[in-house]
C-alpha positions as CSV (number, residue, x, y, z in Angstrom):
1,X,3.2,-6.6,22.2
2,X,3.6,-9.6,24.5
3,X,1.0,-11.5,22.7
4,X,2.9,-11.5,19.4
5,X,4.7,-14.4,18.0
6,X,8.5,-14.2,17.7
7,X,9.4,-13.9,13.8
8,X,12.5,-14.8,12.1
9,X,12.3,-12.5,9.0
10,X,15.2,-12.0,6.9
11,X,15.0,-8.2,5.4
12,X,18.0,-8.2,3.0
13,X,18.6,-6.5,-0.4
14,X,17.9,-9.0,-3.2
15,X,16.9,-8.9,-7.0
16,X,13.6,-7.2,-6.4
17,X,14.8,-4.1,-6.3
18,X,14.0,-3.9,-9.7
19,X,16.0,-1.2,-11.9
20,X,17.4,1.1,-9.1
21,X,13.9,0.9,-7.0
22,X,13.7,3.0,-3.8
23,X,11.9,-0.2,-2.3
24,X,12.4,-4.2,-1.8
25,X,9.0,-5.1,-2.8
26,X,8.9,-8.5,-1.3
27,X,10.9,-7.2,2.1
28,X,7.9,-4.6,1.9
29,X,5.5,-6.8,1.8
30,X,6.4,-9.7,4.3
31,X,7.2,-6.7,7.0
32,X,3.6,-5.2,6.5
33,X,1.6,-8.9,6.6
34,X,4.0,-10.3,9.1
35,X,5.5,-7.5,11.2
36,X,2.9,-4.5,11.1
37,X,-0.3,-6.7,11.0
38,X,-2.0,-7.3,14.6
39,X,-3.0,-10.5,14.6
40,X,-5.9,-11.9,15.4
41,X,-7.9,-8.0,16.1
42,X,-6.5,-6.1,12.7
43,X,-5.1,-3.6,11.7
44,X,-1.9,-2.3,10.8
45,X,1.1,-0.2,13.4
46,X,4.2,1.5,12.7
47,X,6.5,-1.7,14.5
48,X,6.2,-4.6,16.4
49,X,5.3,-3.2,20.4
50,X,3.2,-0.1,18.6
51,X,-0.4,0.1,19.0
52,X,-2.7,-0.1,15.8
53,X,-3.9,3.0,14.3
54,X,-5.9,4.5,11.3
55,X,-3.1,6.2,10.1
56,X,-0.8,3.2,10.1
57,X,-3.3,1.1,8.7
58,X,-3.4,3.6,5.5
59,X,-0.3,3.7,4.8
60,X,0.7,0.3,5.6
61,X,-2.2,-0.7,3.2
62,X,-0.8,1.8,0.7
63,X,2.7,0.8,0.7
64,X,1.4,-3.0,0.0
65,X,-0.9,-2.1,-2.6
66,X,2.0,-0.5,-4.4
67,X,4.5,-3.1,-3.5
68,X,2.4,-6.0,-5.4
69,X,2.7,-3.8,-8.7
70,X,6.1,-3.3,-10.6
71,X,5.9,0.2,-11.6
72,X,1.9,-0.1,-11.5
73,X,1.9,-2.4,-14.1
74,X,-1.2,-4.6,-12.9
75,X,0.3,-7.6,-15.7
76,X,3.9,-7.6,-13.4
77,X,2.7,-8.6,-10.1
78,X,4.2,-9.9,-7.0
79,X,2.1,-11.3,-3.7
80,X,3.7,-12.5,-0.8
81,X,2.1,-15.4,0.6
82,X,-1.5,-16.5,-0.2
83,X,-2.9,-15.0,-3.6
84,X,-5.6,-13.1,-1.6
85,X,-3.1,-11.1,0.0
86,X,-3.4,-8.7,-3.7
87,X,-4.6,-5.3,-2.8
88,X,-7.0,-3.7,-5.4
89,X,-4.5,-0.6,-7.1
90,X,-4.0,2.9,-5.6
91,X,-2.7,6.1,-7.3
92,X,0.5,6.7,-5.9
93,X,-0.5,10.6,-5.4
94,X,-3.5,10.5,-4.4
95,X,-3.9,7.5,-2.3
96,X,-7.0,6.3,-3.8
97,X,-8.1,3.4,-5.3
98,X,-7.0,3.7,-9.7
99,X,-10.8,3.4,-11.0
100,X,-11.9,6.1,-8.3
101,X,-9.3,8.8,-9.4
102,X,-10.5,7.9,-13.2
103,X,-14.1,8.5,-12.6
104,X,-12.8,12.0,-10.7
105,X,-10.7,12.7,-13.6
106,X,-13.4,12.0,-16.1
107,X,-16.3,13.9,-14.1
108,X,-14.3,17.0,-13.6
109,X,-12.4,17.3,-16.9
110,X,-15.8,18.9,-18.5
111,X,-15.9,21.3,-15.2
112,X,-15.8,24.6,-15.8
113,X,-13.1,25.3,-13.6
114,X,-13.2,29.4,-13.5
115,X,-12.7,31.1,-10.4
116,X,-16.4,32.4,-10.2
117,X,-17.6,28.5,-10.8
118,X,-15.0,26.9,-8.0
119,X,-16.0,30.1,-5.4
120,X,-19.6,29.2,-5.9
């Protein structure tokens, strides 16, 4: 909107796209904090001029979560800007949060999982 500040950000190619990546992780990540943030009321958008949305916000929070992680491997990790900026890990199918899909996996890996039992 009018009330944002102009940015300079430069969104070139460099070497972190690691290995034939489909993403620039670091380009990624300074577009979500710098471009798609509305600052100071939250939440994320689709572009600069857009207004904020919960779906935005999702996968703008998504796409930064996985950003930060070289091919989820929590030890290889990259945050733009302030250290606080790292996002806690999300599956990358199921859009949840690592130790929640674990404790789903766990709790229904002993499920009987018959027709009858999932029909009720």
């Amino acid at each position: 909107g009018d009330d944002d500040p102009p940015l300079e950000l430069n969104m070139t190619i460099d070497d972190d796209a690691r290995g034939g990546s489909l993403a620039n992780a670091r380009a990624l990540q300074r577009y979500v904090l710098l471009c798609a943030q509305v600052y100071p009321d939250g939440g994320l958008r689709d572009k600069p001029g857009k207004s904020r949305d919960y779906y935005h916000t999702c996968y703008n929070l998504s796409g930064l979560s996985a950003s930060q992680r070289f091919f989820g491997d929590d030890d290889a990790t990259y945050v733009f800007g302030d250290p606080s900026n790292l996002l806690p890990q999300t599956h990358p199918v199921y859009n949840v949060r690592v130790e929640k899909c674990n404790f789903a996996f766990a709790h229904f890996s002993d499920a009987d999982a018959t027709h009858d039992w999932l029909s009720g």
